[in-house]
C-alpha positions in Angstrom: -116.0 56.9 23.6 -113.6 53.4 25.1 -110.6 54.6 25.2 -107.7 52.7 23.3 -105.3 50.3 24.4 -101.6 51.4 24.7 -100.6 49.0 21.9 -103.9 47.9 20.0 -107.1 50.2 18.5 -110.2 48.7 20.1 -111.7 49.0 16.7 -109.1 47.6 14.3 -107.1 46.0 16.4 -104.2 47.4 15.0 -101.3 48.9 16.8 -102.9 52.3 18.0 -100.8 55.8 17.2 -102.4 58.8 18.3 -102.9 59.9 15.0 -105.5 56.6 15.1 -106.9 57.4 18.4 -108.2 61.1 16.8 -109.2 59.7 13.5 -111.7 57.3 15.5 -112.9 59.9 18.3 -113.0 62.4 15.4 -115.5 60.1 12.9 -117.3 59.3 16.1 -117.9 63.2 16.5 -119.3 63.4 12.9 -121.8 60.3 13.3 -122.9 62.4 16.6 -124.6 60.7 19.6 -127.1 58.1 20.5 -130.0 60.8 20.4 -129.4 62.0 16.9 -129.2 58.4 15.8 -132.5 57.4 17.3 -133.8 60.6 15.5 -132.5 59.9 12.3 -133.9 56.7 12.6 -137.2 57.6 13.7 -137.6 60.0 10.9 -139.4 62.7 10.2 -142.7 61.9 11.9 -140.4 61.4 14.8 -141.8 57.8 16.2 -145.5 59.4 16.3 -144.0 61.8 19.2 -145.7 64.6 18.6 -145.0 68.2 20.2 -148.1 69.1 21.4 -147.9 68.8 24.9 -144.5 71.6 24.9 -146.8 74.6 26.0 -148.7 77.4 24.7 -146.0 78.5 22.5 -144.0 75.4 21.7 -140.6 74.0 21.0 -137.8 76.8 19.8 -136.8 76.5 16.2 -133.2 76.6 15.0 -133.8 76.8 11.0 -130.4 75.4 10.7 -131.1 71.9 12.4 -133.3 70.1 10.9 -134.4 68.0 13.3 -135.9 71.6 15.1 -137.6 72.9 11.9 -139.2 69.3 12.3 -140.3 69.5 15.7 -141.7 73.3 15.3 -143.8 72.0 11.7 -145.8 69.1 13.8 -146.2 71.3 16.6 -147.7 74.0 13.9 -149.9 71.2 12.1 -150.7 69.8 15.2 -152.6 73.3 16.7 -153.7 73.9 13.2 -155.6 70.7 13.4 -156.5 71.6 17.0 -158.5 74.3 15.8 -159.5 72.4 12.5 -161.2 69.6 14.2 -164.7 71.2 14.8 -164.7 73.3 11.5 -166.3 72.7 8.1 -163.7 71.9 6.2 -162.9 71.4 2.4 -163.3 68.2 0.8 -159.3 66.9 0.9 -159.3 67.9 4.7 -162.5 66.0 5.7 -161.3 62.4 5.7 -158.6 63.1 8.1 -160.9 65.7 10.4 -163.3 62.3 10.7 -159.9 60.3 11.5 -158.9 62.7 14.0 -162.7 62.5 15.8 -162.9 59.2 15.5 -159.0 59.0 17.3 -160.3 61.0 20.2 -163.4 59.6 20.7 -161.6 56.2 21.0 -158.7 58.3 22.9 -161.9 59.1 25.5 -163.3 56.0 25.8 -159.6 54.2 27.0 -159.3 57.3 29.3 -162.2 56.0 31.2 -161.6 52.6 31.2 -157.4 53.5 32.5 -159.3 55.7 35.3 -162.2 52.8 36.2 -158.7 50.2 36.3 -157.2 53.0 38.3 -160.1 53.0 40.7 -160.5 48.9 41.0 -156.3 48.7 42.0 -157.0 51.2 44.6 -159.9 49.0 46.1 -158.1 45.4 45.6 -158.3 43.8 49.0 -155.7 41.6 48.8 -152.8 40.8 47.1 -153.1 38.4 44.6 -155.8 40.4 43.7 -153.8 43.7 43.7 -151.1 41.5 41.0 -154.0 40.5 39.3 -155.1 44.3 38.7 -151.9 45.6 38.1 -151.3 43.2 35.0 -154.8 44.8 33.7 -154.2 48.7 34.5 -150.9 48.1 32.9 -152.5 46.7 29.5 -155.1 49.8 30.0 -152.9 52.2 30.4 -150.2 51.0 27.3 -153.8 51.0 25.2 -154.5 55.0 26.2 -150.7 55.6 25.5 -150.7 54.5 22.2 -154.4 55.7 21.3 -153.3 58.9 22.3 -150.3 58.9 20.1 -152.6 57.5 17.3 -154.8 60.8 18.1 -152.1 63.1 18.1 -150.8 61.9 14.9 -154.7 62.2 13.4 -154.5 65.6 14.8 -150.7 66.5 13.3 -152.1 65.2 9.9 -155.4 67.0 9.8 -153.5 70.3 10.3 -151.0 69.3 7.4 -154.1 68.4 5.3 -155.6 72.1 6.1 -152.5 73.5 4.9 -151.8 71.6 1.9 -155.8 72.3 0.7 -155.2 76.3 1.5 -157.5 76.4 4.5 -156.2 78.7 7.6 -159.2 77.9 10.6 -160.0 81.3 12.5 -157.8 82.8 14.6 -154.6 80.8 13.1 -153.7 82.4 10.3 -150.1 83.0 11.3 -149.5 79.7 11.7 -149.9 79.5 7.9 -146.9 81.9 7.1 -144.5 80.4 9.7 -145.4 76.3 7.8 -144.3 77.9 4.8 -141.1 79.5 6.4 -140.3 76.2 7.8 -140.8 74.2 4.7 -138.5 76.3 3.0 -135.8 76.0 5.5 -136.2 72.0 4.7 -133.9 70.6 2.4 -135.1 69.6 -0.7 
């Protein structure tokens, strides 16, 4: 937070008391910082960042912050859909299992075309051809990035749509019970 003048407020512009200074630092403490913003904004889906990639057992969840129930319910659709995408599934679930194959298989295909870029830089000769290459394995790799978001997402949804049509794949059952408890520690 700026710091105030001696005889103006930086955000009035009004003489500045103390009593101003910790009105301003104090609404500035109940907005919160940069990071809750940019969640806030984001929303619930959270940009398409999804948690998958936090390990085995995932984020911690504090049922009081919401932004942490939100976290821990995509990481739980997310290996819902994990273990979803394979399985004969009912009928609301099936669209978004093909959306999720059809993600990775796309995810795959970029994959090797980042690693065959990857493999041409390495080999440039020169360098105008080595700028060349780097404006390419740049475009390939921002195309795997966001593919892989896209299939994380596909994934993330499937699980959801598993949920919401009552099917539990093998071996995740619990992950059923702890959705629920953490829709019920979301508002509304």
């Amino acid at each position: 937070m700026r710091p105030c003048r001696p005889t103006r407020s930086w955000r009035t512009g009004r003489r500045c008391t103390p009593r101003c200074c910790r009105k301003t630092t104090t609404v500035a403490r109940q907005l919160g910082d940069l990071n809750t913003w940019s969640s806030r904004l984001r929303g619930p889906g959270g940009g398409g960042v999804v948690v998958a990639e936090e390990g085995e057992r995932g984020p911690e969840v504090n049922l009081t912050d919401h932004g942490s129930v939100l976290r821990r319910l995509d990481f739980v659709f997310t290996r819902v859909g994990q273990a979803a995408l394979d399985q004969k599934l009912p009928k609301p679930a099936a669209r978004s299992q093909q959306a999720a194959h059809e993600a990775g298989q796309q995810l795959r295909v970029l994959e090797r075309k980042l690693q065959d870029q990857q493999q041409r830089r390495k080999k440039a000769s020169d360098a105008t051809e080595a700028m060349r290459l780097d404006s390419t394995l740049a475009s390939a790799r921002t195309a795997y990035e966001q593919q892989k978001r896209l299939a994380d997402f596909a994934t993330l949804v499937l699980g959801r749509e598993c949920l919401q049509a009552c099917f539990v794949p093998k071996g995740r059952e619990g992950l059923k019970d702890e959705a629920d408890e953490l829709r019920k520690a979301l508002p509304g």
